[in-house]
N, CA, C and O atoms as a CHARMM CRD file, in Angstrom:
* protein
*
  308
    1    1 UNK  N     16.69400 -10.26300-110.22700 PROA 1      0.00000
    2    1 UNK  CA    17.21900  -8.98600-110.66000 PROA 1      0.00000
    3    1 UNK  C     17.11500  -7.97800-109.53300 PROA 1      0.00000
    4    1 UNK  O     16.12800  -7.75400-108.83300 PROA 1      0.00000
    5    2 UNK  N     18.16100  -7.48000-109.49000 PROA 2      0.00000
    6    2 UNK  CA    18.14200  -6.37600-108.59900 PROA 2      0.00000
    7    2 UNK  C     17.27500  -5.01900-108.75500 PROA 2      0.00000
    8    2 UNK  O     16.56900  -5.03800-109.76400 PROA 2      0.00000
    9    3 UNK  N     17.18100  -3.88700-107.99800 PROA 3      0.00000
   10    3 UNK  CA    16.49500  -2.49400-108.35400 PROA 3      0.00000
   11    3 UNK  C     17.84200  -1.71700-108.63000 PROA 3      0.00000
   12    3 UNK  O     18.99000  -1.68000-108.18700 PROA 3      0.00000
   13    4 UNK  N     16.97700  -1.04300-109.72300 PROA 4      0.00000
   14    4 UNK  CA    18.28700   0.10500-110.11300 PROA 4      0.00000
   15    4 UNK  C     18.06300   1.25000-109.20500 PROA 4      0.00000
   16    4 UNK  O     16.98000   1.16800-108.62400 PROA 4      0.00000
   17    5 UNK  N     18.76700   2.29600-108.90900 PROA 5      0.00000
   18    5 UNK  CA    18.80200   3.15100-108.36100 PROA 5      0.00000
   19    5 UNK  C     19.63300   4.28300-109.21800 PROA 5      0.00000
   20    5 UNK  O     20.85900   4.17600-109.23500 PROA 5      0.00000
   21    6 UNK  N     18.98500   5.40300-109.95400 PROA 6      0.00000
   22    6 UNK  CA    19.45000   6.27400-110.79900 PROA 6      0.00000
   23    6 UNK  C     20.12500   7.65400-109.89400 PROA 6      0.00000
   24    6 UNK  O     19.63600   8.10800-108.86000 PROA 6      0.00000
   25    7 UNK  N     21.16100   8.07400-110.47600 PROA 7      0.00000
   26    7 UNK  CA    22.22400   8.77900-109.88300 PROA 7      0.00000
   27    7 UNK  C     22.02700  10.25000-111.15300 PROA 7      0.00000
   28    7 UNK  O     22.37800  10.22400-112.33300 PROA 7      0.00000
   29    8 UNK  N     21.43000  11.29900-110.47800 PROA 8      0.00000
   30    8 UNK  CA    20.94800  11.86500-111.56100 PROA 8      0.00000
   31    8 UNK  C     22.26000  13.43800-111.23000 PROA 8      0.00000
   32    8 UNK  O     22.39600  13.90200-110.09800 PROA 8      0.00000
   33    9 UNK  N     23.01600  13.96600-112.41700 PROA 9      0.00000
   34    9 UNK  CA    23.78300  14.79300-111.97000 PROA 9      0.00000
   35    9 UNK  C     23.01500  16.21900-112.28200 PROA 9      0.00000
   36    9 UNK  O     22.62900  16.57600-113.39500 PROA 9      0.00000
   37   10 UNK  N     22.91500  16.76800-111.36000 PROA 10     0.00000
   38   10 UNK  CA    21.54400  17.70300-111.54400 PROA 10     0.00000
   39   10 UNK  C     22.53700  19.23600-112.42800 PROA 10     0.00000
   40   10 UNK  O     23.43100  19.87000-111.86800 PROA 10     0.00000
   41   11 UNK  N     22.24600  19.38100-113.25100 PROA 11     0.00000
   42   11 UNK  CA    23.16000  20.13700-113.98400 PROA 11     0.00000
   43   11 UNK  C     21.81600  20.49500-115.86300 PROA 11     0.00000
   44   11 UNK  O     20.91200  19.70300-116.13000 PROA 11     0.00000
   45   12 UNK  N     22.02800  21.40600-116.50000 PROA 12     0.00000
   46   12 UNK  CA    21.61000  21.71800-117.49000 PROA 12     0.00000
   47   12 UNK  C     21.48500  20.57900-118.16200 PROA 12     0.00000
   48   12 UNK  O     22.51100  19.94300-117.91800 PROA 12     0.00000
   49   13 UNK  N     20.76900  19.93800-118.90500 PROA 13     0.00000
   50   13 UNK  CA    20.30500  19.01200-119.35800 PROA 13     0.00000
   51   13 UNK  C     19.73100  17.76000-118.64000 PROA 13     0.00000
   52   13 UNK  O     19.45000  16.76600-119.30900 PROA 13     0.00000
   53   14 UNK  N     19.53400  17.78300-117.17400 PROA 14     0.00000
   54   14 UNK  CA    19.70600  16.68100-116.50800 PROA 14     0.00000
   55   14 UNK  C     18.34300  16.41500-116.92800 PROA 14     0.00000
   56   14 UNK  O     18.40500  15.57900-117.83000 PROA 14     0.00000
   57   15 UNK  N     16.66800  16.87000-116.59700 PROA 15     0.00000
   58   15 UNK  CA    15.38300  16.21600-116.33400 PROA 15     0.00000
   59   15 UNK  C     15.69200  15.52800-118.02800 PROA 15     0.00000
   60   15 UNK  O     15.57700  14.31800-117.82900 PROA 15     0.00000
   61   16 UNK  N     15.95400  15.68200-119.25000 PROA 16     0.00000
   62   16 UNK  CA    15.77000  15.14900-120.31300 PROA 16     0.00000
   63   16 UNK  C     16.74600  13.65600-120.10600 PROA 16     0.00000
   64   16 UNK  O     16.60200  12.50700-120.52400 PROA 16     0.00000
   65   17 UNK  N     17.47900  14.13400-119.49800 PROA 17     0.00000
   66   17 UNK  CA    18.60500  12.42600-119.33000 PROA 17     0.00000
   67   17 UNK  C     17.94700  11.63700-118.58900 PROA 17     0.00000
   68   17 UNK  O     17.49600  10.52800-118.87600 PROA 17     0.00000
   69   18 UNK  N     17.85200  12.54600-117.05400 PROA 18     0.00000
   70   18 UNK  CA    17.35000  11.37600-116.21900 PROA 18     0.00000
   71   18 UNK  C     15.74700  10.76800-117.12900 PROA 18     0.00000
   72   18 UNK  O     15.83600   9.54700-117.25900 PROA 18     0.00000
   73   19 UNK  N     14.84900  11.13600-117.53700 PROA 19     0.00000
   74   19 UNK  CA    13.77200  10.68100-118.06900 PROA 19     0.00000
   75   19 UNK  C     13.53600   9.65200-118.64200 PROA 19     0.00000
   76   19 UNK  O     12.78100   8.69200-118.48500 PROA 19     0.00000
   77   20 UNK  N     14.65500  10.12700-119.68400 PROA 20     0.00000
   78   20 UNK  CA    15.20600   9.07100-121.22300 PROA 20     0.00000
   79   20 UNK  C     15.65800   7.94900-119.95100 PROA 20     0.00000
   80   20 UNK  O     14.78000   7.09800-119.80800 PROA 20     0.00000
   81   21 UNK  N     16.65000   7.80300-119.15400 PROA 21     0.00000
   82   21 UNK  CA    17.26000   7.07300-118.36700 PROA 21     0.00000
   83   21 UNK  C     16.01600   5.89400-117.77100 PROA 21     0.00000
   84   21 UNK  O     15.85000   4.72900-118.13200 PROA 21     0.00000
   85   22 UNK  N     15.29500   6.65700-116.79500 PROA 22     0.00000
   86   22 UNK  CA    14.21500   6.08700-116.09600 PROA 22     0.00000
   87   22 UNK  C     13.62300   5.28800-117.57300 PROA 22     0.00000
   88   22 UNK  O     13.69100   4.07000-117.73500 PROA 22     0.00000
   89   23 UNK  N     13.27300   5.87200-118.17900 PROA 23     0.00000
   90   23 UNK  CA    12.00000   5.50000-119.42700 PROA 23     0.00000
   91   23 UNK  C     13.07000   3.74700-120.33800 PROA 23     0.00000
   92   23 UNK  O     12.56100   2.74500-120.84000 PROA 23     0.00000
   93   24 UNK  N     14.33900   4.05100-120.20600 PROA 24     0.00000
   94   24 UNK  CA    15.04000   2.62900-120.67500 PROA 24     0.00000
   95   24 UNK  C     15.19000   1.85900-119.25300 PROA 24     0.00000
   96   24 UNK  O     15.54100   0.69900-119.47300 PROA 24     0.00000
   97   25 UNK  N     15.09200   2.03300-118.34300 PROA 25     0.00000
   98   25 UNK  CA    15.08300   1.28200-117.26900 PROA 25     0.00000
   99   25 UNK  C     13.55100   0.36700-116.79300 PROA 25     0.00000
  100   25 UNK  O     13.32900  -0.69500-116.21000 PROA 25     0.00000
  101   26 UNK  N     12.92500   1.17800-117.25300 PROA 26     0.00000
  102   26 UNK  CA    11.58700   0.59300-117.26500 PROA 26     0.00000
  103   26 UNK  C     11.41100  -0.04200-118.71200 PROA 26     0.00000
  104   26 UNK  O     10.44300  -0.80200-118.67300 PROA 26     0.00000
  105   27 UNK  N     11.99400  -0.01100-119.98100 PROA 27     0.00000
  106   27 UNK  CA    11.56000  -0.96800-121.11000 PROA 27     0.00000
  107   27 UNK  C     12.35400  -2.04200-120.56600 PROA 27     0.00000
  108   27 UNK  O     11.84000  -3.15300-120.69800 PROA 27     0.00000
  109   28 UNK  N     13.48800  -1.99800-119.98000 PROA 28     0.00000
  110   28 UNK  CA    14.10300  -2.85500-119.86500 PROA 28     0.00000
  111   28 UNK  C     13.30000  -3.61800-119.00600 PROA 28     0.00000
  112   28 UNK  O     14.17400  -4.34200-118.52700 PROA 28     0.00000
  113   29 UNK  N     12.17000  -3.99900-118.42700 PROA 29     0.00000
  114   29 UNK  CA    11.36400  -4.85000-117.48300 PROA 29     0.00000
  115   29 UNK  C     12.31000  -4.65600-115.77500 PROA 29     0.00000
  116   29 UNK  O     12.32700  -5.45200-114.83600 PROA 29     0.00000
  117   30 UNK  N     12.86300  -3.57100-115.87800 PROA 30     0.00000
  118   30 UNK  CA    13.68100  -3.48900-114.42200 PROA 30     0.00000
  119   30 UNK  C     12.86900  -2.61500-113.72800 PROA 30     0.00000
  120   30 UNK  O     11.93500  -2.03200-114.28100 PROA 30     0.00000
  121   31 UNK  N     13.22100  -2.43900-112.25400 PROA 31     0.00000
  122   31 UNK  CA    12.23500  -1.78200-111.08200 PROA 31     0.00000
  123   31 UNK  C     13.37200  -0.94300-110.72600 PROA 31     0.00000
  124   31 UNK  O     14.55200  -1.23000-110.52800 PROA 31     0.00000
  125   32 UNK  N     12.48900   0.60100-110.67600 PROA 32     0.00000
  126   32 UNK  CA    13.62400   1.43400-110.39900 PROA 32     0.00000
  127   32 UNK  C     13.38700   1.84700-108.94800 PROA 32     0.00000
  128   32 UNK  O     12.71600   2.80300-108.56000 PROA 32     0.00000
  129   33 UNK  N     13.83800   1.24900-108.45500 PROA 33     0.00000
  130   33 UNK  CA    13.57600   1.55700-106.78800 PROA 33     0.00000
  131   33 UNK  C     13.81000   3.18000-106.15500 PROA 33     0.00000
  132   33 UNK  O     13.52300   3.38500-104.97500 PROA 33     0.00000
  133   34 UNK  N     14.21700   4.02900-106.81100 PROA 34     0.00000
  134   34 UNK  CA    14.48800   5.91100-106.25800 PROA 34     0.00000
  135   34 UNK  C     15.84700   5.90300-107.12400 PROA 34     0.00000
  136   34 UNK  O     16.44000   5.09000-107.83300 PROA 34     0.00000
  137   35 UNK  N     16.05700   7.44200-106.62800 PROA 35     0.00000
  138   35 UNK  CA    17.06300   8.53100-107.40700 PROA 35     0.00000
  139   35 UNK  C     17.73500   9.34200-106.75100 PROA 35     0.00000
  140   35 UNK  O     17.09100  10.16900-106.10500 PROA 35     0.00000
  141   36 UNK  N     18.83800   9.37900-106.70400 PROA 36     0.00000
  142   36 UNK  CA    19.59000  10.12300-105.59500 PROA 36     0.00000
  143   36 UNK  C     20.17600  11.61200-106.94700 PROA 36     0.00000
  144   36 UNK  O     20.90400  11.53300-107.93700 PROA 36     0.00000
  145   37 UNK  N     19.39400  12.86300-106.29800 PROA 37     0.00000
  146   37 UNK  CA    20.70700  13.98500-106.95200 PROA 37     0.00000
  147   37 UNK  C     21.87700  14.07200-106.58800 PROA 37     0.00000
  148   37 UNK  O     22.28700  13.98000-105.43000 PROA 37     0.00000
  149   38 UNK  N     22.50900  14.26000-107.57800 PROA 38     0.00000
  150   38 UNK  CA    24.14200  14.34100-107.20000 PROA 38     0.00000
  151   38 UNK  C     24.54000  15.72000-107.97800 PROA 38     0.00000
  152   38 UNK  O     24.70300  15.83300-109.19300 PROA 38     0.00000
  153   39 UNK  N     24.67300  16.88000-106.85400 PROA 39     0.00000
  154   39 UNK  CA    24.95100  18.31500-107.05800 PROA 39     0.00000
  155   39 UNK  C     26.58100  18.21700-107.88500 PROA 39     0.00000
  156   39 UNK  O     27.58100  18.05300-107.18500 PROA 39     0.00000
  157   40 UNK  N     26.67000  18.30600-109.01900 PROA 40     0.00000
  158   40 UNK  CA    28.06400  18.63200-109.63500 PROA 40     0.00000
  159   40 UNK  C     28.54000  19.55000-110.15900 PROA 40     0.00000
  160   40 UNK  O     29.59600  19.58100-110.79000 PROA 40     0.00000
  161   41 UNK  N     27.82100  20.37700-109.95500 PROA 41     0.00000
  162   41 UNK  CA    27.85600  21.59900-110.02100 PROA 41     0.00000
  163   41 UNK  C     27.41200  22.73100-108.73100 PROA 41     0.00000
  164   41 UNK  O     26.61500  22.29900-107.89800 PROA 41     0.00000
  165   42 UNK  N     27.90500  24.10400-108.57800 PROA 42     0.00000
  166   42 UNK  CA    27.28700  24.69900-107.47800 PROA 42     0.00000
  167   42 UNK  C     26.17700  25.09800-107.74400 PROA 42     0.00000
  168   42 UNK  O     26.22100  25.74700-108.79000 PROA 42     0.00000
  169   43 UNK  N     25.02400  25.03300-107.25900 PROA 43     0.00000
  170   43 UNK  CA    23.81800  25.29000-107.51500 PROA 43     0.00000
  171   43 UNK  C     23.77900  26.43100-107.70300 PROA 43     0.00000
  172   43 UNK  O     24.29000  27.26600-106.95800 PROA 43     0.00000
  173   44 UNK  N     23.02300  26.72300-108.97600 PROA 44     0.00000
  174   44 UNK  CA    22.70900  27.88600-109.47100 PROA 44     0.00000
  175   44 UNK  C     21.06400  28.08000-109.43700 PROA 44     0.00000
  176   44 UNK  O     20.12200  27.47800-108.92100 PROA 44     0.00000
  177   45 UNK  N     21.25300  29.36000-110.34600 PROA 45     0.00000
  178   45 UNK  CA    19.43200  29.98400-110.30600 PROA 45     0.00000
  179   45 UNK  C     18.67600  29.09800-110.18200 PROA 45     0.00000
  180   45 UNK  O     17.81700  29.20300-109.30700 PROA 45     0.00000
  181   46 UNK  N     18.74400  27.54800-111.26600 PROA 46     0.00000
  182   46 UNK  CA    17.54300  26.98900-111.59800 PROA 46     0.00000
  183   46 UNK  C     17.37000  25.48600-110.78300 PROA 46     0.00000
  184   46 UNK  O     16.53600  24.58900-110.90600 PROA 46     0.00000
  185   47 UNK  N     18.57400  25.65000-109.88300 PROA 47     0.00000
  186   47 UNK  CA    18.54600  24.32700-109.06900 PROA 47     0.00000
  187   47 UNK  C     17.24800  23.85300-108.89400 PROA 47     0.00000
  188   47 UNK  O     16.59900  23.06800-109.58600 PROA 47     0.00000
  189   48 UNK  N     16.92200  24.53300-107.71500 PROA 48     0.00000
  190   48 UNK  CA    15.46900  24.24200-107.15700 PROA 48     0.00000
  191   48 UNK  C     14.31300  23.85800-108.23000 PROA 48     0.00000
  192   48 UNK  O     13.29800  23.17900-108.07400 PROA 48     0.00000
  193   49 UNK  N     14.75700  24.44300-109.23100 PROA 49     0.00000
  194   49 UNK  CA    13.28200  24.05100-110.44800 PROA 49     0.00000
  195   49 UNK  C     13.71300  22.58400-111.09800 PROA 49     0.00000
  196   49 UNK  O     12.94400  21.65300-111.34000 PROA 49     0.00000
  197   50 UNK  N     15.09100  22.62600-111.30800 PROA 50     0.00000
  198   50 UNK  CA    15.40600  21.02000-111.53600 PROA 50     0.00000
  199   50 UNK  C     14.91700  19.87400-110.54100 PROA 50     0.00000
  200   50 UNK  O     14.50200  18.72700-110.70500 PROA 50     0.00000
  201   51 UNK  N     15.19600  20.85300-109.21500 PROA 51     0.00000
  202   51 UNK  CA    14.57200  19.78500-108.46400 PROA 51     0.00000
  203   51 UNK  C     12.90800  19.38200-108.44200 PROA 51     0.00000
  204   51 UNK  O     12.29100  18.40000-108.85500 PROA 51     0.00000
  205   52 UNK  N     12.68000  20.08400-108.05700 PROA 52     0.00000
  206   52 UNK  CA    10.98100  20.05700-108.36600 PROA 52     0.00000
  207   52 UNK  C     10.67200  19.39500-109.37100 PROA 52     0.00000
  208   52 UNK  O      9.82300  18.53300-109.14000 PROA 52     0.00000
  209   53 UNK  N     11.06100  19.46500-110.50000 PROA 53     0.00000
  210   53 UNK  CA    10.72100  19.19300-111.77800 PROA 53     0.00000
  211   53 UNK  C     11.26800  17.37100-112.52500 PROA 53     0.00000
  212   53 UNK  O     10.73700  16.71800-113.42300 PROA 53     0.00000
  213   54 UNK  N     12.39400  17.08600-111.73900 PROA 54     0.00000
  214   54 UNK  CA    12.71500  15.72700-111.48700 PROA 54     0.00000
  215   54 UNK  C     12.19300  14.81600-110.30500 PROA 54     0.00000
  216   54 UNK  O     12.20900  13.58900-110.39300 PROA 54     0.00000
  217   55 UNK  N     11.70600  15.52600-109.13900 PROA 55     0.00000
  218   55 UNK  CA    10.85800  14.86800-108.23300 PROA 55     0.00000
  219   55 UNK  C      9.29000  14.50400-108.96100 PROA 55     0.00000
  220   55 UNK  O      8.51400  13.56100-108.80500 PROA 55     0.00000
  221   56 UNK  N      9.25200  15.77800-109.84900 PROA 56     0.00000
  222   56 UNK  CA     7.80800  15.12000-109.84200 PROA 56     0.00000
  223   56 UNK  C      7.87300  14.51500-111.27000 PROA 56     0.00000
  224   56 UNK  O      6.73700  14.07600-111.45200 PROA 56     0.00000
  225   57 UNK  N      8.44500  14.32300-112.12100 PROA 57     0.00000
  226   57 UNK  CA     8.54300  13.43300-113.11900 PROA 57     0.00000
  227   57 UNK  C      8.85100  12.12800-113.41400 PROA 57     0.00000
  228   57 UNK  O      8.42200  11.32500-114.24300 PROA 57     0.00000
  229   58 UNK  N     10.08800  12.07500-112.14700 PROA 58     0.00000
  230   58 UNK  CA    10.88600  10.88800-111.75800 PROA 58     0.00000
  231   58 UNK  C      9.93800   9.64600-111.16800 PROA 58     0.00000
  232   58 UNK  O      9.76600   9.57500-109.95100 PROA 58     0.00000
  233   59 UNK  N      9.12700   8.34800-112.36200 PROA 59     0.00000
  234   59 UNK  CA     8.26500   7.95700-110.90700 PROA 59     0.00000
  235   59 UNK  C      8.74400   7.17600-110.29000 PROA 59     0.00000
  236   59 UNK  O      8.48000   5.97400-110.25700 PROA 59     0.00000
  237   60 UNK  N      9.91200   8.05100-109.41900 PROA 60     0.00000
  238   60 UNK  CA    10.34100   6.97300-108.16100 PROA 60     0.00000
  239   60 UNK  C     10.44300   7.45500-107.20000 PROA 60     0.00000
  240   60 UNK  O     10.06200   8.62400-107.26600 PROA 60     0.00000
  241   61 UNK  N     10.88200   7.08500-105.95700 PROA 61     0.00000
  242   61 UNK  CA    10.90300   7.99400-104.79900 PROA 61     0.00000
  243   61 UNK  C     12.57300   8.87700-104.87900 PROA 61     0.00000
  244   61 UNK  O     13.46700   8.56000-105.66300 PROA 61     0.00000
  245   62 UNK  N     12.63500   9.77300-104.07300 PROA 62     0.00000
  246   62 UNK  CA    13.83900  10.97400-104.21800 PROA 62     0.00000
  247   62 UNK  C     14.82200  10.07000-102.61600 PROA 62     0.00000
  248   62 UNK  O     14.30100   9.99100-101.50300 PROA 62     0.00000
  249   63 UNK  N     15.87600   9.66000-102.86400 PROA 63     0.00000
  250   63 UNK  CA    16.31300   8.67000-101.90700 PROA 63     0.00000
  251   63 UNK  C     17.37600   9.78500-101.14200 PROA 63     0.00000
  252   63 UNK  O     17.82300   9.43300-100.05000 PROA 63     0.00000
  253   64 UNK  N     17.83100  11.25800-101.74700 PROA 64     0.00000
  254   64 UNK  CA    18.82900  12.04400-101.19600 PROA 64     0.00000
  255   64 UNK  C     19.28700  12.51800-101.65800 PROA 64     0.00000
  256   64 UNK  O     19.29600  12.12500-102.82500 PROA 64     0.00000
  257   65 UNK  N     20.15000  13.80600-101.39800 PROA 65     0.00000
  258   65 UNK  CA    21.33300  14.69300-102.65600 PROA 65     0.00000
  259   65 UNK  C     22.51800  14.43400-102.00800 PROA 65     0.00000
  260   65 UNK  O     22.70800  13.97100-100.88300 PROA 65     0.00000
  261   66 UNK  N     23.39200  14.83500-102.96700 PROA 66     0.00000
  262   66 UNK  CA    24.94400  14.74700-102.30400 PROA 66     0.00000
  263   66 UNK  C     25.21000  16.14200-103.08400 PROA 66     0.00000
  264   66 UNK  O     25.20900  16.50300-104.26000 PROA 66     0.00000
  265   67 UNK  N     25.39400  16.62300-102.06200 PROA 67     0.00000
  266   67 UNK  CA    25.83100  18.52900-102.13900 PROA 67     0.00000
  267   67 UNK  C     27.14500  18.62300-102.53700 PROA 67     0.00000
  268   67 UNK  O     28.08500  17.94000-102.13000 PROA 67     0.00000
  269   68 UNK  N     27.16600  19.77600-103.60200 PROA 68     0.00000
  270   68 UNK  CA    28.22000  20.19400-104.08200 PROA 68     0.00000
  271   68 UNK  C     29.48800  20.74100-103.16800 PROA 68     0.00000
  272   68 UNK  O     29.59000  21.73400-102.44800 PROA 68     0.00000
  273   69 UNK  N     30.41400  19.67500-103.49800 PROA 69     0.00000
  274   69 UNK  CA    31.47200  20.31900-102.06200 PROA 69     0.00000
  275   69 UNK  C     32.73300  21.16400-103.41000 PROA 69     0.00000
  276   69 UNK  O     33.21900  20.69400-104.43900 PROA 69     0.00000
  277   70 UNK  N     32.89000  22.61200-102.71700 PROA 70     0.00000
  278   70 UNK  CA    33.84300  23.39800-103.73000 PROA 70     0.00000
  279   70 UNK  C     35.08200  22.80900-104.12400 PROA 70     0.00000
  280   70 UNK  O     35.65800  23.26800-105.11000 PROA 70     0.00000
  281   71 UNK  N     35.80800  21.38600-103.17400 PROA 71     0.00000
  282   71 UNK  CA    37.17400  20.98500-102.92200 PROA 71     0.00000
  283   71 UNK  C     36.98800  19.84100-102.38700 PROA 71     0.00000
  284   71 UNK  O     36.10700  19.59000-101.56500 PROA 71     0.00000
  285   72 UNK  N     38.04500  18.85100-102.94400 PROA 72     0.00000
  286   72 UNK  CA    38.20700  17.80100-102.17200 PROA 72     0.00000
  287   72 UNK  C     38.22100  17.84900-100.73100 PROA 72     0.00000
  288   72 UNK  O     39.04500  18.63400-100.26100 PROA 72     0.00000
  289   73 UNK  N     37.40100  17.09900 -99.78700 PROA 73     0.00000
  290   73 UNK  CA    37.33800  17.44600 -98.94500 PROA 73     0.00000
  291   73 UNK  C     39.01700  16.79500 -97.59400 PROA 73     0.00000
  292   73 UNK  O     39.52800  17.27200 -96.58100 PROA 73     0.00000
  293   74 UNK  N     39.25800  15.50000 -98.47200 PROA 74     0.00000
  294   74 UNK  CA    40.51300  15.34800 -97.96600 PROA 74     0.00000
  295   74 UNK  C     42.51600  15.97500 -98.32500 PROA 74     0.00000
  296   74 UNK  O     43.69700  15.66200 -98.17500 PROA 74     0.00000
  297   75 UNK  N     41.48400  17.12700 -98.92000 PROA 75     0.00000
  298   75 UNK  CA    42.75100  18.12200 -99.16700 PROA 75     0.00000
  299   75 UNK  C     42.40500  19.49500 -98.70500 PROA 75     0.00000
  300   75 UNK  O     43.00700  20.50300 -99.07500 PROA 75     0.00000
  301   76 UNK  N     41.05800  19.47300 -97.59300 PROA 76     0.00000
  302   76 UNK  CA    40.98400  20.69700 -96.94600 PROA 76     0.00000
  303   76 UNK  C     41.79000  20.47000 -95.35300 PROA 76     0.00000
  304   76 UNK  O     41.73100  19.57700 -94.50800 PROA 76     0.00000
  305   77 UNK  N     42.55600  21.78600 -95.45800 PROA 77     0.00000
  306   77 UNK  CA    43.35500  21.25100 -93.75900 PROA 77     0.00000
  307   77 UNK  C     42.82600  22.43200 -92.66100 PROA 77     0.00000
  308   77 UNK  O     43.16700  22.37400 -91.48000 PROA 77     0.00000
């Protein structure tokens, strides 16, 4: 079996998903090898506390974010 790697979309409701998420990934007898945020939204007020607050809950390692881009980036000229 492979490691999962959770793709967490950091947005209002996210630490309760990703949790629930992690917490069935682990009944499932699987190894969650890290968690990448994925900004889908533009970060607002409480970004940073999502973050904090999914780093330290998440027990996996934080593997990277992918930053909110305003526009496709292959339709910027």
């Amino acid at each position: 079996q492979l490691p999962v790697i959770l793709v967490v979309g950091v947005k209002l409701g996210c630490i309760n998903h990703a949790m629930l998420t992690a917490q069935a990934i682990q009944h499932a007898g699987l190894t969650l090898a890290g968690w990448v945020a994925n900004d889908v939204t533009p970060p607002g007020k409480r970004h940073a506390e999502y973050m904090t607050t999914l780093t330290r809950m998440i027990p996996a390692p934080l593997l990277g974010e992918i930053p909110w881009l305003a526009e496709n980036p292959e339709n910027a000229a």
